[in-house]
N, C-alpha and C positions, 0 to 999 in steps of 0.2 A: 572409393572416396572421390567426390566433386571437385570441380573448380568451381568455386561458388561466383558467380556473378556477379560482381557490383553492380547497382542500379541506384540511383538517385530518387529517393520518394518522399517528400518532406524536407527536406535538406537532410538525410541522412543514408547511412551505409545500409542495404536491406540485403538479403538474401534469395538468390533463386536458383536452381539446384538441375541438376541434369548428370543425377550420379553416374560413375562407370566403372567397371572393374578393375582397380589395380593389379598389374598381376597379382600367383598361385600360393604363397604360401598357404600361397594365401589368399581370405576370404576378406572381399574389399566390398565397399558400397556398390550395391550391385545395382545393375540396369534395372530399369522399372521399377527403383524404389519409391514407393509413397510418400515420402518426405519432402517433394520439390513444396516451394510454395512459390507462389507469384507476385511478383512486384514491380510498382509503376515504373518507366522512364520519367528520367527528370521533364517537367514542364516549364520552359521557360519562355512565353511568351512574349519578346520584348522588342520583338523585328517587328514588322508588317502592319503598322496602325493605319486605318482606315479612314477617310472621309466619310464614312456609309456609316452613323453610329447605330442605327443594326444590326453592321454584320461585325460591327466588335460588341454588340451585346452577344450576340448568338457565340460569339466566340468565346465571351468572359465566363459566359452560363457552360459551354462546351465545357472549359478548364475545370472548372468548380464538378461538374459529374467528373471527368477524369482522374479528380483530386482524390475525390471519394469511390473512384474507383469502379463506377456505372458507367461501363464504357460502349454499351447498347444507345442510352442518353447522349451521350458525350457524342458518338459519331455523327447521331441524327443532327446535334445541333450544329458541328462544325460544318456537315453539308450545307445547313441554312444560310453560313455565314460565307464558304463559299461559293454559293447560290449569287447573292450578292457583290461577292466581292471575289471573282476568283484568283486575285495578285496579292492575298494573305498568306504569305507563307506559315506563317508563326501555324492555323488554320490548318495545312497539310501536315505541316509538323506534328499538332495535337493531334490530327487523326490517323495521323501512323504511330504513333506512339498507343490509342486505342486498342489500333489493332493489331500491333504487336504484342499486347496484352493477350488479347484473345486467341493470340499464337496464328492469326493471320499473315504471315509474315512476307508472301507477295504483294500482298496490297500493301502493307507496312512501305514497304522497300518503294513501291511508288511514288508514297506519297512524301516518304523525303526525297527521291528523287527530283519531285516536284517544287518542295521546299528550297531546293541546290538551284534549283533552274531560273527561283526567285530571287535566290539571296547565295549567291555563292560563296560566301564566308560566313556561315549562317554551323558555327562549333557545333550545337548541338545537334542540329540535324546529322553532320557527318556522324557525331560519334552515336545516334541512334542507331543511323543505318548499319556502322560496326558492331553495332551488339545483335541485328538482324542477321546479317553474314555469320557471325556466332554461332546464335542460334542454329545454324544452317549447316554447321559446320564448315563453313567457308571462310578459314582461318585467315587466307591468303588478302582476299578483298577485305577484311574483318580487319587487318593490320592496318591497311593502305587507308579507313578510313579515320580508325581513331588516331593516326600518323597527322593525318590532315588538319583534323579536331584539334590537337593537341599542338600546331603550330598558329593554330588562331588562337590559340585560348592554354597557353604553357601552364598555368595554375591548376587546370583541369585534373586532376585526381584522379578522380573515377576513370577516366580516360587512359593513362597509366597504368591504373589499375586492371583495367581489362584490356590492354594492351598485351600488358603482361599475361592476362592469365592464355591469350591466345598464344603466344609468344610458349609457353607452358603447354597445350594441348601439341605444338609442332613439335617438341621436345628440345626446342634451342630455350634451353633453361637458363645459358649466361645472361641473355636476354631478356628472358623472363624476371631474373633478380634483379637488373639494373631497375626497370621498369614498377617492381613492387618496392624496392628503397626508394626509389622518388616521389611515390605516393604516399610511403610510408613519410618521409618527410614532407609532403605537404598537411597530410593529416595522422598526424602522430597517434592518436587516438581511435582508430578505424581496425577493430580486432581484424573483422576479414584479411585486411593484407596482410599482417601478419601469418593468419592462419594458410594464406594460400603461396604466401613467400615459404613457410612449412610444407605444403604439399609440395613444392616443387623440389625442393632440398632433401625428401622423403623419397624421390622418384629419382633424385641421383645417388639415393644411395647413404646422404649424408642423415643419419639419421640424428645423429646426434647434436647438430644444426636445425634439425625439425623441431625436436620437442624443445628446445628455446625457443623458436617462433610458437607454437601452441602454448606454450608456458605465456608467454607475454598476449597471446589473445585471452587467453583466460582466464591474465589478471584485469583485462581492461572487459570482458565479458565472463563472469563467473558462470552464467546458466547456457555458454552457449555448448550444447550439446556436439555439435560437429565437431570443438575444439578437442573435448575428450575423444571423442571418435579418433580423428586424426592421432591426438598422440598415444593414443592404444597400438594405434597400427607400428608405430613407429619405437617403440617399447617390447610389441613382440619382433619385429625384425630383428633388435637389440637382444633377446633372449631373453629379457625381462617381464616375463607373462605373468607374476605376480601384479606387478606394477598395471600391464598391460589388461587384470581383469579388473582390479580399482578400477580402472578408468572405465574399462568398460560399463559397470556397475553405475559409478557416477554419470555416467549418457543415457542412460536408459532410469536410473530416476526422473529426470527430464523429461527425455522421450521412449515412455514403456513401449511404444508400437514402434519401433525401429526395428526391423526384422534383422537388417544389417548389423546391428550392434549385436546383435545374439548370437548370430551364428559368428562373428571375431571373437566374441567369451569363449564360445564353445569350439573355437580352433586354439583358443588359449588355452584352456583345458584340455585339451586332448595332447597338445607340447606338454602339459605337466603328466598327462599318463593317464589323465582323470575320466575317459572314455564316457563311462556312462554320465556324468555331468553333462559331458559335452553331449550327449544327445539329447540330453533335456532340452538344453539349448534350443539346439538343431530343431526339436519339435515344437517349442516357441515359435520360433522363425516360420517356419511353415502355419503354422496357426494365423500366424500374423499377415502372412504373405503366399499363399498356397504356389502361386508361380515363382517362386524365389528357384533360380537354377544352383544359385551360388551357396543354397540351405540342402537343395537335393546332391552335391556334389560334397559337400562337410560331411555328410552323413553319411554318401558311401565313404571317405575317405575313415567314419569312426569304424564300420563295420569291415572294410579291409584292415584292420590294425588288430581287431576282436576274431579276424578271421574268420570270416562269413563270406565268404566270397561270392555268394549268390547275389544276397542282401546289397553286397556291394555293387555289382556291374547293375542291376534292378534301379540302384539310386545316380549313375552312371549313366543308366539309358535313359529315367525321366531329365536329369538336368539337363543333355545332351539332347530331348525332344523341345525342351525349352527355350535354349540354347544353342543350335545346330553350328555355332562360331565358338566352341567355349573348348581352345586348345588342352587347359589342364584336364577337363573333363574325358575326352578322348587318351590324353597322355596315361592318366589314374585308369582308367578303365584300361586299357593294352597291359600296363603294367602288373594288373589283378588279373587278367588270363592268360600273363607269362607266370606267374606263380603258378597255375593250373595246367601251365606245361603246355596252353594250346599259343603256340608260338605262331603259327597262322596266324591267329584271330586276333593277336596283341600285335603282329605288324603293321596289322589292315590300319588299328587305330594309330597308332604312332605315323603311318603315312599320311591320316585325316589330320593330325597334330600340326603335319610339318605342312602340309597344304596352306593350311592356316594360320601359320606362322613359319616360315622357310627359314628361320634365325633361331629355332626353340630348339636349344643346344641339348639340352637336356633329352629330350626325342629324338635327336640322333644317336643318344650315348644308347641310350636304350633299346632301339630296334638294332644298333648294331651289335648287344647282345645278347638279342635275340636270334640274329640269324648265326651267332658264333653259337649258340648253343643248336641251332642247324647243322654245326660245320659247313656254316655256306663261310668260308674263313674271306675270302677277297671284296664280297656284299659286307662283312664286318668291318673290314678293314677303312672300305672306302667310305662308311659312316663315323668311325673314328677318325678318321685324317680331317673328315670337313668339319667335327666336332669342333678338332684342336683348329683350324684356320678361323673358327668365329673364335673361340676362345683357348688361347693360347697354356692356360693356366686350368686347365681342367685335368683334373686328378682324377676323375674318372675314367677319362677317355684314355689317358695313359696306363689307366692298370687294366684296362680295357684292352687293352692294344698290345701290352705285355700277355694278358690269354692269349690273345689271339694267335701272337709269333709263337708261345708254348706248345699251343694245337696244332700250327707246321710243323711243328719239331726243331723251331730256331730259339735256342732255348741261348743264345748270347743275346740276342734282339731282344730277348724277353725282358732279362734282366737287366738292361740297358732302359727300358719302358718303366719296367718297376723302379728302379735309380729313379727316375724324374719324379715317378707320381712320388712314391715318399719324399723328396723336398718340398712337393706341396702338400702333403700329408702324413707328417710324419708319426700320428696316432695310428695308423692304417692297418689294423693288425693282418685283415684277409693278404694286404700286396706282401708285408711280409714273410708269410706261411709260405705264398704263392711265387714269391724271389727261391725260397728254401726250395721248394719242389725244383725250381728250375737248375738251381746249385748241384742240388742230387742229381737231375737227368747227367748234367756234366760231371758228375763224381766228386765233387767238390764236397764229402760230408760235415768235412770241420763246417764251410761257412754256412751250411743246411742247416746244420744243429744252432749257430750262431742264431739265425733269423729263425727256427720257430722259437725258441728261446726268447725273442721279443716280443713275437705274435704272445704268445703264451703270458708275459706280464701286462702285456696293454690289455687280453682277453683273455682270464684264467680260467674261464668256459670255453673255448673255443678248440671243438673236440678233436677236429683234422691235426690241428696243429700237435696234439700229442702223438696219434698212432703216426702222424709222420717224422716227427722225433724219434718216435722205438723205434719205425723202423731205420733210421740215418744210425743208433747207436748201435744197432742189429748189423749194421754195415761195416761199422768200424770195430768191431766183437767186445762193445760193451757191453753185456747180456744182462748184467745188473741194471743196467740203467733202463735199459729195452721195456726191460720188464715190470722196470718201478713208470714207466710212462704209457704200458700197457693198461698197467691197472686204473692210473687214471683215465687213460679215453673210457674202458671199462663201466668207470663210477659216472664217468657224466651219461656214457648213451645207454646206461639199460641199470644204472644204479646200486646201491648197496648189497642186496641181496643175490644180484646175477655177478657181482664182481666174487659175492662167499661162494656160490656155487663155481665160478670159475678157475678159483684158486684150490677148493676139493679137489673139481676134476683134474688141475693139476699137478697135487700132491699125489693123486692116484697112477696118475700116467706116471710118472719120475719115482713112485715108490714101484710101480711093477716092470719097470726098465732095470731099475736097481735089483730086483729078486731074479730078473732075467741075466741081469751081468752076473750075481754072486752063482747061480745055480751051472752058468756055463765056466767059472772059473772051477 
């Protein structure tokens, strides 16, 4: 999802787009989307009037192409004019603002330079050259100038406006809000700040602050497609992927070539379970957008879920050809060839992951274990520890780390690791099976039995946790009970018919032990 641009074209709010990936759940407005459109910078012409009434025709005639948006015409004519008259700012102004259109953006940068050097209070100029630095991703000088802009000219909105949203690309978001409520109240009426005061409040997390700002852009713009985009994204974070494929639905009425919007539907379906929908989707998207990484990376992620594991590292490898920066992509691929047990080749990625992101906590939980299913136990450990130093609250990394102490054989450490993760997770059925095991190493069978006893009601599938119940009740000679949790692991891993033949073989054993006892009595 973008930060959309403000730009002044007519006296009005316009759109220009330079989408980028949100992070993974997820699948965000991806790079190279087709969706950007182009629009003027404001023209304000009202510095630099001339003795030369020439080179304010040639000037006037410039505006009027620029207006309309002929900005080949427009440059030719503001040459003419400062041909004539090279101490026109207003002249350098129009013609950078031309060719910032044309995405010239060194020249652009010149010739307000040139415009500053005329009229150094000259508002617009500065806040052009800030939305060139933008452009440029030159957030830094991009601030400093509409800072500038914006002390000549404090009414300036748009200024604010993309103040803010720079403010928003450096992730200093308090900032960023300050800056989109002030434009908000300059122009109460201006969907976009709404919708980008949403995107930034979507990126800390507050999502439930998001879809009130898209809510209010989308009552003061009902057709605008981005708004539903945005509060789709922000509706499946919330878990609400009913909600989240309306929306999606309603953006792609709008705009049926949105490739972006399809493959979010078809990651919302595939949250519901609905797989093959979701590849519909997914092949939408690619129809739409043949280079889309973020449609070839949905679509391994449907076919790792269907269990195709081929299919999957295949759609893995083209996003990740498209994409050679695309951390999920690498993380989803490592993760699908530790399912395949080639633990190598899933560390290789998770190293490429963390390359690329040295904070993706999530790739560290998971190469570290990978190497504990190495028994490389101290390479496991010291990728849990750094886990937990970015994030202190990871429930993974602690039941993580609780294997890890169980495969030394510090099975108090263990349980001490399990302890934590169940406060952050107290559904967890696996930490508790795996607390149990560790109770048994230490002979503890009551509290064993206690915790798969939980395991078991949170997951009454969850086939470990029974044969390690039989055997705990095996332990303590409750042979009833052993045996009534045998038969359940029994019915889950081989089913009805291998539990009857199980129980023949033995009535058969226990009746020829018995004809063995009675015949030696």
């Amino acid at each position: 999802m973008s930060i959309v641009i403000l730009l002044i074209s007519l006296g009005a709010f316009s759109r220009s787009g330079n989408p980028n990936r949100p992070e993974v759940w997820s699948a965000r407005k991806g790079e190279g989307s087709d969706q950007s459109t182009k629009a003027s910078l404001a023209l304000t012409l009202s510095e630099g009037k001339s003795d030369i009434d020439s080179a304010e025709a040639f000037e006037k005639q410039a505006s009027e192409y620029l207006h309309n948006r002929d900005y080949d015409r427009a440059i030719q004519e503001f040459n003419q004019a400062l041909k004539l008259n090279p101490r026109l700012a207003g002249a350098f102004y129009g013609r950078g603002t031309a060719y910032w259109n044309k995405g010239q953006y060194d020249r652009a940068i010149e010739d307000y330079d040139q415009a500053l050097r005329l009229n150094p209070r000259y508002a617009n100029a500065f806040y052009g050259r800030g939305l060139t630095y933008a452009k440029r991703n030159d957030y830094d000088h991009a601030i400093q100038d509409y800072s500038q802009a914006l002390k000549l000219n404090p009414s300036l909105a748009q200024g604010f406006y993309d103040r803010g949203n720079a403010y928003a690309e450096k992730g200093d978001f308090d900032r960023a809000f300050a800056d989109y409520d002030q434009a908000i109240r300059l122009i109460p009426t201006s969907h976009l700040a709404f919708y980008n005061r949403g995107w930034a409040y979507a990126h800390k997390g507050d999502y439930q602050r998001a879809i009130q700002d898209y809510d209010q852009a989308l009552l003061l713009n009902p057709n605008f497609a981005d708004g539903f985009y945005g509060r789709s994204l922000a509706y499946a974070h919330e878990g609400e992927y009913d909600r989240a494929i309306k929306d999606y639905d309603q953006a792609l009425r709008i705009n049926s070539s949105d490739a972006a919007a399809f493959v979010g539907r078809g990651l919302a379906y595939a949250h519901k379970g609905n797989f093959d929908i979701a590849m519909r989707d997914y092949e939408q998207a690619l129809r739409l957008n043949p280079n889309s990484a973020d449609a070839f990376y949905a679509r391994g992620l449907a076919y790792g879920h269907k269990g195709d594991n081929y299919l999957a590292i295949q759609n893995y490898d083209q996003a990740l050809r498209l994409d050679p920066t695309f951390s999920y992509a690498f993380y989803s691929r490592g993760m699908t060839y530790a399912h395949k047990g080639e633990y190598d080749r899933a560390i290789q990625d998770y190293d490429q992951a963390l390359r690329i992101n040295p904070n993706y906590t999530d790739a560290l939980v998971v190469r570290g274990s990978a190497y504990l299913m190495k028994r490389e136990y101290d390479r496991a450990m010291q990728d849990f520890d750094m886990a937990l130093r970015l994030n202190t609250n990871s429930a993974d990394a602690l039941y993580d780390r609780g294997l890890t102490y169980a495969g030394k054989g510090d099975y108090g450490r263990a349980i001490s690791e399990y302890d934590k993760a169940l406060r952050l997770k107290p559904s967890d059925a696996d930490a508790f099976n795996n607390r149990g095991l560790a109770y048994a190493r230490k002979g503890d069978y009551s509290r064993a039995i206690q915790d798969y006893g939980e395991a078991i009601r949170l997951s009454p599938r969850l086939v470990a946790a029974y044969n390690n119940r039989s055997l705990a009740y095996a332990r303590k000679g409750d042979y009833l009970r052993a045996v009534t949790d045998c038969g359940h692991f029994l019915w889950l891993r081989i089913g009805a018919t291998g539990v009857l033949l199980f129980l023949l073989t033995l009535v058969a054993v226990v009746g020829g032990l018995i004809r063995r006892f009675r015949k030696a009595v």
